[in-house]
N, C-alpha and C positions, 0 to 999 in steps of 0.2 A: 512136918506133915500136915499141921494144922491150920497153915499158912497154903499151902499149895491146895485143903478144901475150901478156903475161904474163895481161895482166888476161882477156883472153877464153881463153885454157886454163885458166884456174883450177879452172873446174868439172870438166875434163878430169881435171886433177890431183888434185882432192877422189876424183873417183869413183876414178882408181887407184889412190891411197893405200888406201882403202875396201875396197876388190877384194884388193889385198894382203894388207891384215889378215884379210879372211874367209877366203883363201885358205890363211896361214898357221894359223889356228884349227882350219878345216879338215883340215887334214895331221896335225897335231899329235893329234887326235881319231882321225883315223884310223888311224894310228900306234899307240893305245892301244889301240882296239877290233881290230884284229888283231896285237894283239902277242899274245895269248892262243890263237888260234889256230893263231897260226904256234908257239908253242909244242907245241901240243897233238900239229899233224903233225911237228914236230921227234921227240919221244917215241914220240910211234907209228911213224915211221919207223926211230927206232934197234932198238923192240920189232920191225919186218919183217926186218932186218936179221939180228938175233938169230935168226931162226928161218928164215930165209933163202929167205924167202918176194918173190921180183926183183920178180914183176909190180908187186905193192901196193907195195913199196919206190919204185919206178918211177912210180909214180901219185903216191904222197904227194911225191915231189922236186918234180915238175913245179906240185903244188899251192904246195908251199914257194917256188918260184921267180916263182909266178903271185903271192900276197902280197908278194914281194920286189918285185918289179918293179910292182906299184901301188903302194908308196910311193916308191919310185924315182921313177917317171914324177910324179908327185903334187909330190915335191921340185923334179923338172927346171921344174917349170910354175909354182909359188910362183919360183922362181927366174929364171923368165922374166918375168914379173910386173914383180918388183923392180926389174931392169933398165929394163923399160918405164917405172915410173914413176920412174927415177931419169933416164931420156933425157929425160921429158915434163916433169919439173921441172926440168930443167938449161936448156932451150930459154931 
């Protein structure tokens, strides 16, 4: 019996594994393509700083933290993933 679930999840398991790796590729890309930006308002917020200019310092944080927190959330979700297909191939 345990044999004949294995065999009908399979594909279950193909497509999570699947979803996994695009997920992770995903993240890892995106991670690149804002790493430069997040750069960019790093600099320019220490330049507001500098010249002590709150508002724009203020904007550019909440920007810094909005990049922070989509790869954040982006990892939590690869990592929910993993799980899933490690529950769905354990069965």
């Amino acid at each position: 019996m345990k044999f004949v679930a294995k065999v009908l999840l399979f594909p279950v398991v193909l497509l999570s594994a699947f979803l996994v790796l695009m997920l992770k590729w995903t993240l890892n890309l995106s991670a690149f393509v804002l790493a430069l930006p997040m750069l960019y308002i790093f600099g320019c917020g220490l330049y507001t700083l500098y010249c002590r200019e709150w508002l724009q310092f203020l904007i550019l944080l909440v920007a810094e933290f909005g990049c922070f927190s989509l790869i954040f959330m982006g990892a939590l979700i690869v990592e929910a993933a993993e799980r899933f297909n490690g529950w769905i191939a354990g069965l």
